[in-house]
C-alpha positions in Angstrom: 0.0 0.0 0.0 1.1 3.4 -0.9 1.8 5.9 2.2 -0.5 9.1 2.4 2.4 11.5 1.0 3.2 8.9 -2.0 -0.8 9.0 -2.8 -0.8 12.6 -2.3 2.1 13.6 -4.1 1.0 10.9 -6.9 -2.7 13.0 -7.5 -1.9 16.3 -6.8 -2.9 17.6 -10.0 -6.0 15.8 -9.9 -6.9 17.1 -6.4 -6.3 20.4 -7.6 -7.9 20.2 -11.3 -10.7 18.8 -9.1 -11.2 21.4 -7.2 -11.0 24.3 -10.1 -14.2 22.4 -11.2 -16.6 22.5 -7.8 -15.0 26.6 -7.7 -16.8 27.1 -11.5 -20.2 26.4 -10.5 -21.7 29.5 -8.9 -23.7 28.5 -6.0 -24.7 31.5 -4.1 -26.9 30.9 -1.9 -28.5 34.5 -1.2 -29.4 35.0 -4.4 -32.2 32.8 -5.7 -31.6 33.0 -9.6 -28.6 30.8 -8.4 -30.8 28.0 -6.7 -30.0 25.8 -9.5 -26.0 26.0 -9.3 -26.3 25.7 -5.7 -28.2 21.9 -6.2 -25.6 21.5 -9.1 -22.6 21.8 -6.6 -24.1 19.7 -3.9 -24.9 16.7 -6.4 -21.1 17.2 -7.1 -19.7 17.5 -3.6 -21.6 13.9 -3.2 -20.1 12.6 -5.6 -16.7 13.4 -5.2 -17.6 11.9 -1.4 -18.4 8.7 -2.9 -15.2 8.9 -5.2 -13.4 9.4 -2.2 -14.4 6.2 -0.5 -17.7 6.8 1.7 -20.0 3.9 1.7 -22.8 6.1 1.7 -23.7 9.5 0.6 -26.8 11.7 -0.4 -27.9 15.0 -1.0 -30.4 15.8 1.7 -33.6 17.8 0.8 -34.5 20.9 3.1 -36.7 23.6 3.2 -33.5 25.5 1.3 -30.9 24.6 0.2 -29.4 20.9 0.3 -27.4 19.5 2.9 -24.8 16.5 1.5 -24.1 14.2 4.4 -21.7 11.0 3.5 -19.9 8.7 5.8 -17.2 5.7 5.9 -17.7 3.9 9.0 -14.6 1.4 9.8 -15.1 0.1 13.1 -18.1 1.2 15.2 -15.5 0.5 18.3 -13.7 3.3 17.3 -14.0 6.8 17.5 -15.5 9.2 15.1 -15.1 12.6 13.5 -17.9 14.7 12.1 -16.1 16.9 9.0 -18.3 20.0 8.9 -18.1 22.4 6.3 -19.9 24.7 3.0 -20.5 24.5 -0.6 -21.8 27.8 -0.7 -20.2 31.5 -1.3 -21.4 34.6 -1.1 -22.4 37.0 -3.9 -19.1 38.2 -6.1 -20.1 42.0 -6.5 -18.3 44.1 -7.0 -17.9 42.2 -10.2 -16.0 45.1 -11.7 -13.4 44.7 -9.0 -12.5 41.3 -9.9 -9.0 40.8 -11.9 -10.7 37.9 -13.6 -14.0 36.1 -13.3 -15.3 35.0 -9.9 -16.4 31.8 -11.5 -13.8 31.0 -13.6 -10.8 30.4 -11.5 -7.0 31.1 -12.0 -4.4 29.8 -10.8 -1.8 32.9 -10.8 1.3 33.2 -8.8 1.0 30.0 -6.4 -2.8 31.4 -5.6 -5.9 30.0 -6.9 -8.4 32.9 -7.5 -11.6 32.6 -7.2 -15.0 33.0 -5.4 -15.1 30.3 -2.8 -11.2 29.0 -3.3 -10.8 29.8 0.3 -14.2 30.5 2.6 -14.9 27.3 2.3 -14.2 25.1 -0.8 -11.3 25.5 -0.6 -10.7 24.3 2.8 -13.7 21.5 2.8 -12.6 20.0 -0.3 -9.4 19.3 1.4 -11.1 16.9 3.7 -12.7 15.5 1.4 -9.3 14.8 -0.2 -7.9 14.1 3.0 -10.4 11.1 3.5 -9.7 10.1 0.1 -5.9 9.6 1.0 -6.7 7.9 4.0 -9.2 5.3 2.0 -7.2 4.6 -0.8 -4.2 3.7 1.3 -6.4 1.8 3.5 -5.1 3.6 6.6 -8.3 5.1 7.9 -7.7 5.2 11.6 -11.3 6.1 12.7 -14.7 6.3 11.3 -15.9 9.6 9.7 -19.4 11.5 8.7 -18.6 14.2 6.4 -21.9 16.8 6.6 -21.5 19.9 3.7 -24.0 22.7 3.8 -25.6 24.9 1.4 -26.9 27.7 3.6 -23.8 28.5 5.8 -23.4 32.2 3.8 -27.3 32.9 4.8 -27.2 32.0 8.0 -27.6 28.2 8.3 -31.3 28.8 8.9 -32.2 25.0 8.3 -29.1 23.2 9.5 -30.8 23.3 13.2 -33.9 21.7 12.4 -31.5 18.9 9.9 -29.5 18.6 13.4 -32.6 17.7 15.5 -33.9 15.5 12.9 -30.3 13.6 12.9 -29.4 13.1 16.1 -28.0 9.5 16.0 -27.3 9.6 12.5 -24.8 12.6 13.1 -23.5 11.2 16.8 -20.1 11.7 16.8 -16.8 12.3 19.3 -15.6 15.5 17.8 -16.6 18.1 15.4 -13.6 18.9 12.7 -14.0 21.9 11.3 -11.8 24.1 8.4 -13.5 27.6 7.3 -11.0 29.5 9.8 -7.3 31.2 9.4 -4.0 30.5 10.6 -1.3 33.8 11.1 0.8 32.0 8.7 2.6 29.2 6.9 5.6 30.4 9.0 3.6 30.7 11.9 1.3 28.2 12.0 -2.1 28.9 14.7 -5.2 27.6 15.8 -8.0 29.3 16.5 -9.6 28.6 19.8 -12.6 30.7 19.7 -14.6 32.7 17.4 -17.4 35.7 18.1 -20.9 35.6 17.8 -23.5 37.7 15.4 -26.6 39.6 15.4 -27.4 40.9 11.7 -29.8 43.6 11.6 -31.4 45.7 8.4 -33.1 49.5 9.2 -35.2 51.4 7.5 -35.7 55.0 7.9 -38.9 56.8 5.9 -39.4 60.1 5.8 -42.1 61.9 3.4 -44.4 59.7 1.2 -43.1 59.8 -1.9 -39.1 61.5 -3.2 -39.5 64.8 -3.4 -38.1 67.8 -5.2 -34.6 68.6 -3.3 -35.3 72.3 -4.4 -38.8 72.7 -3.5 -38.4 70.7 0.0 -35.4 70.0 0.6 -34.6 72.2 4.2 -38.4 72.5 5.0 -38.9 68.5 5.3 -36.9 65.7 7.0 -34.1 63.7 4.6 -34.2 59.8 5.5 -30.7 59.7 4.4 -29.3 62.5 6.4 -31.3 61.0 9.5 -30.2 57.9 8.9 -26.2 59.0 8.9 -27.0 60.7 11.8 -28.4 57.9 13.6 -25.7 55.8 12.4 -23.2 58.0 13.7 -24.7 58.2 17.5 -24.0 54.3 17.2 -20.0 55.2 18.4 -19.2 57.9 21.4 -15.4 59.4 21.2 -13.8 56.4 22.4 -15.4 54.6 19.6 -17.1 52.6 22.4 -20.6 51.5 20.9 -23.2 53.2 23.1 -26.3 51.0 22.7 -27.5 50.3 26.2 -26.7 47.7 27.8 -24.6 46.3 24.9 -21.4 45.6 27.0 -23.2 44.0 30.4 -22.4 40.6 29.8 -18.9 40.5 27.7 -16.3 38.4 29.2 -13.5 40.7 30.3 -10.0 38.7 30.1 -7.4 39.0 32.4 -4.4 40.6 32.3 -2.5 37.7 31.4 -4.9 36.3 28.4 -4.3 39.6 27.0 -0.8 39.1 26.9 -1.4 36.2 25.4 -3.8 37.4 22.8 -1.0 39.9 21.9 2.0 37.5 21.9 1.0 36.5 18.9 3.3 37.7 15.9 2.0 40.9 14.2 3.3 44.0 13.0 1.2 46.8 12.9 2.7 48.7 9.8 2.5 45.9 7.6 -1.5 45.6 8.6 -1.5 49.0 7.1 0.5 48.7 4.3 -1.5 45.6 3.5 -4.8 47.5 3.4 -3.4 50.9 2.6 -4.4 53.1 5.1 -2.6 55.5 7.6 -3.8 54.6 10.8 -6.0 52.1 12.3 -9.7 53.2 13.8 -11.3 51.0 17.5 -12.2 50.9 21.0 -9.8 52.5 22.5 -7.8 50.8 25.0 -7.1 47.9 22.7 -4.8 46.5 20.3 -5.6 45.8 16.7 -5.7 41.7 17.7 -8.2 42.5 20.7 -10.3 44.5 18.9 -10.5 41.5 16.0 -10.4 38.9 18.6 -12.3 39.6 22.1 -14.1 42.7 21.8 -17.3 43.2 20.6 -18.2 45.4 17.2 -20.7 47.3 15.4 -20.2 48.0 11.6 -22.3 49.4 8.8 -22.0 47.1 6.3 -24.0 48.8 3.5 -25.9 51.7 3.1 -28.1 53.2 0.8 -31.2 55.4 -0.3 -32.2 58.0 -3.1 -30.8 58.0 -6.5 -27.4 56.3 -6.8 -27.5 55.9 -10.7 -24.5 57.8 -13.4 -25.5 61.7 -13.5 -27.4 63.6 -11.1 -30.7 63.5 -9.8 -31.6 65.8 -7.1 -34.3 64.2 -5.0 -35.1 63.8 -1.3 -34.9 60.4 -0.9 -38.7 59.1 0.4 -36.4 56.2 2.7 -32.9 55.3 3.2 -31.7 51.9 4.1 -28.8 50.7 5.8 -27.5 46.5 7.0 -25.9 46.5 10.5 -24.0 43.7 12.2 -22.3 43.3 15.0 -19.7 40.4 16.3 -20.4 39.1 19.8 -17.8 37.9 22.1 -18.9 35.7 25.7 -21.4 35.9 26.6 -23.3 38.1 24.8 -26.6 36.4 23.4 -27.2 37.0 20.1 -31.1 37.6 20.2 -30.6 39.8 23.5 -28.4 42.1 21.6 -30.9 42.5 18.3 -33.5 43.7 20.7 -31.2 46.1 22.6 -30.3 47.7 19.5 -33.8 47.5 17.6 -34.7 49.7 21.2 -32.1 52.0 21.1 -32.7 52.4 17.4 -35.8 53.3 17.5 -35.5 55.8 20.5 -32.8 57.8 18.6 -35.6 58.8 15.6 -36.8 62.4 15.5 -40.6 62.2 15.3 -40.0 63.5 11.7 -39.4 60.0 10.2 -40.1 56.3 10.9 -37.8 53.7 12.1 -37.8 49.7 10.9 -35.8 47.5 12.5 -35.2 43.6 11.4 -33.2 41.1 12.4 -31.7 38.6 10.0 -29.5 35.9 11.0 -27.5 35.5 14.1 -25.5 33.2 15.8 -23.6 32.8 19.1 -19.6 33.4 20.0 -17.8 30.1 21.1 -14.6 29.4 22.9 -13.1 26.2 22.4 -10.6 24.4 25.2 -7.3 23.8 23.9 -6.4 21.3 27.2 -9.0 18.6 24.7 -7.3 15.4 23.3 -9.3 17.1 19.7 -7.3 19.9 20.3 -3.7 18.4 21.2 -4.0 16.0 18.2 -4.8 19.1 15.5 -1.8 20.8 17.6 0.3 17.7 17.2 -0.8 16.9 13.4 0.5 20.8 12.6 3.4 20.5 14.2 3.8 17.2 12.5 3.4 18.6 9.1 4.9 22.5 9.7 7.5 21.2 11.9 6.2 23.9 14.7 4.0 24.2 17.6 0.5 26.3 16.7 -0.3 29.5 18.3 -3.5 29.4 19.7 -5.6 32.3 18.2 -9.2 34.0 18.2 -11.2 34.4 15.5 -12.8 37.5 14.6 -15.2 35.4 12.6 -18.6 34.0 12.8 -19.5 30.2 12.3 -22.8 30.2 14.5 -23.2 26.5 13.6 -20.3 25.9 16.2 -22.7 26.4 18.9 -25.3 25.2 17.7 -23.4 21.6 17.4 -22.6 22.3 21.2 -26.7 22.3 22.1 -27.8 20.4 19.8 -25.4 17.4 19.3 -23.3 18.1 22.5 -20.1 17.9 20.6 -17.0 20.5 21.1 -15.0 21.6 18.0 -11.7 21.9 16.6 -11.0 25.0 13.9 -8.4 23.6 11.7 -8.1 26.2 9.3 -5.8 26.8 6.7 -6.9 30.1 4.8 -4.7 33.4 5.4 -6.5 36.9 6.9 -5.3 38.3 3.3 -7.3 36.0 1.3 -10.0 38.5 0.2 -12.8 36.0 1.7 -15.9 37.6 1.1 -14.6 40.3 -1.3 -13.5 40.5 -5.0 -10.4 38.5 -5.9 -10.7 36.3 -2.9 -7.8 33.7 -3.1 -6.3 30.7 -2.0 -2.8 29.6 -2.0 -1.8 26.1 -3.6 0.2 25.6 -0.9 -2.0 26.3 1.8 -4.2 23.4 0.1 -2.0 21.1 -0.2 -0.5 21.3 3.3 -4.4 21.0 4.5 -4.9 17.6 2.7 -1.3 16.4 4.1 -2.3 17.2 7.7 -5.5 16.4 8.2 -5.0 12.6 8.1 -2.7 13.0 10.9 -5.4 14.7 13.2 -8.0 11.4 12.6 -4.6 9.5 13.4 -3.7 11.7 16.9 -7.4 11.6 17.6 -7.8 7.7 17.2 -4.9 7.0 19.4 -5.7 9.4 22.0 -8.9 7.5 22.3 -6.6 4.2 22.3 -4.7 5.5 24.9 -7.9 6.2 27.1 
């Protein structure tokens, strides 16, 4: 039998030819005229799941979009994983932005460009390959349930109701999870926690109809100016966010985790070069890797009203819209937050307009224990493949399925990740390195293999 790096090494260019192919198929799941390439790329990530040695796999029907669940049980005796991870990606606009088409990916420089290469196909195709390897060479060392969603870029909204539904088919030992970062290939990390979110949409309406700017503009409220207004209270001096009662429950760390935190290697100018600005903007009294890692946020994440085409126009915008979310850390509760800021909102409108507030999707923060034998064998199968010990990290990122797996399933989880903070996830000309994706597929087999004999040694 061939070893995992001569099988590897011996379909690299497959496993990455392969991958090209799932990254060409636009499944964008907030956008429904896309609701066919989203079932297109789930009846392909079964597939390639049954190619990769599962005994069983299937694309499972929900009141959205698909779920594919697969699984290679060896031994019932022994313990099992549960692979978690998306076949979905978020809308490419700015489409202009893009160096070359979001779905139709290059491979430029070492980095595979596209929409999805990194957040998450990327990174859950390399289990899939990962299990592959381990099949193929028939040295599986435990059993494993591979679950791929559709609706992780929406929210999950059904994935909780699919988890209910499947309790014994999804039992499990561990959740195994890669749609996180790592510092970098020369500093290899894991991320031990990751925030929470509340996603909120206003709407602010002013007169009942656009008006003439001339011939009312100054005499009547402007939803737009209101609106920025309103937005702007959001923040005090300190940039601290001044909903109330926003900050009563966040964990404050100790002086010694924030040392910790800021251990972590990290320079400050090349941050700014990176994104080309002069200074950073946050809560004061806090590093840049506190503020992305253990404090809360607020952020406007698009904004909009009155007439936004080429030319000019000049109307008083009737309404004016704007999407709000903000990143929880513990333990904030996502659904007590949404209805301390719809409040607050709503308080802070003159009587000269009206005030919507919804709340979209949400999710909670998690904090993961690195002391776990799931978390010593992804430390050990890095340092077996990087030749290093991880740094144990915080996301700044939302998965709010990680908690939900907690309640739900009662399982803990282990944030393997292997994408870079640079990787444009989410924006145009999101990337992935080669490298990163190969080095995924190499080390994964070791975690199931750490894992297994941790559970041996037990």
């Amino acid at each position: 039998m061939q070893s995992w790096t001569q099988y590897q090494n011996d379909n690299k260019d497959r496993f990455l030819e392969e991958l090209l192919g799932l990254l060409r198929i636009p499944s964008v799941s907030a956008d429904s005229k896309y609701k066919g390439d989203v079932a297109r790329c789930a009846d392909a990530v079964k597939d390639y799941l049954l190619q990769a040695g599962c005994d069983s796999a299937e694309v499972c029907v929900t009141a959205g979009h698909p779920i594919v669940y697969g699984e290679k049980i060896v031994d019932p005796k022994l313990p099992t994983v549960l692979v978690y991870g998306h076949y979905d990606v978020q809308p490419a606009d700015p489409l202009e932005l893009w160096h070359s088409g979001p779905f139709e990916p290059v491979v430029k420089d070492g980095r595979i460009y596209a929409r999805g290469a990194c957040d998450d196909k990327g990174q859950m195709f390399m289990h899939i390959k990962a299990l592959e390897t381990m099949v193929k060479t028939g040295d599986l060392p435990c059993n494993v349930k591979v679950m791929i969603e559709g609706e992780e870029e929406v929210g999950s909204v059904n994935l909780g109701r699919f988890l209910e539904e499947n309790k014994q088919r999804l039992a499990a030992d561990i959740v195994l999870v890669s749609d996180t970062s790592m510092i970098s290939m020369e500093h290899p990390s894991i991320e031990s926690g990751l925030r929470g979110l509340a996603y909120m949409e206003v709407e602010v309406t002013g007169p009942n109809r656009d008006l003439h700017s001339g011939v009312y503009g100054g005499a009547v409220a402007n939803p737009a100016t209101i609106l920025c207004k309103m937005i702007a209270s959001l923040h005090d001096e300190n940039n601290h966010i001044t909903v109330k009662g926003f900050y009563d429950k966040v964990a404050e760390l100790s002086a010694a985790e924030r040392k910790a935190i800021n251990d972590a290697p990290f320079s400050l100018d090349e941050y700014k070069q990176d994104l080309k600005v002069d200074d950073v903007w946050g809560e004061a009294g806090y590093t840049t890797l506190e503020r992305t890692g253990i404090r809360p946020t607020l952020e406007v994440n698009g904004i909009w009203g009155g007439y936004t085409g080429e030319g000019a126009k000049t109307v008083l915008p009737s309404k004016a819209y704007a999407k709000i979310s903000m990143r929880l850390v513990p333990h904030q509760v996502s659904s007590e937050i949404s209805d301390l800021f719809a409040r607050h909102f709503e308080a802070l409108a003159p009587a000269s307009v009206q005030v919507k507030v919804t709340a979209h999707h949400g999710g909670e923060p998690v904090v993961t224990p690195t002391d776990s034998p799931a978390y010593q064998a992804a430390a050990k199968a890095i340092h077996t493949t990087f030749g290093k010990e991880p740094i144990p990290t915080r996301g700044g990122g939302s998965i709010p399925i990680i908690a939900l797996f907690e309640r739900v399933l009662g399982l803990k989880t282990v944030l393997l990740g292997f994408g870079l903070d640079n990787d444009n996830i989410h924006s145009p000309n999101e990337k992935y390195d080669v490298a990163n994706y190969y080095k995924g597929i190499e080390t994964i087999p070791y975690f199931h293999k750490y894992f297994a004999e941790s559970f041996a040694a037990q």
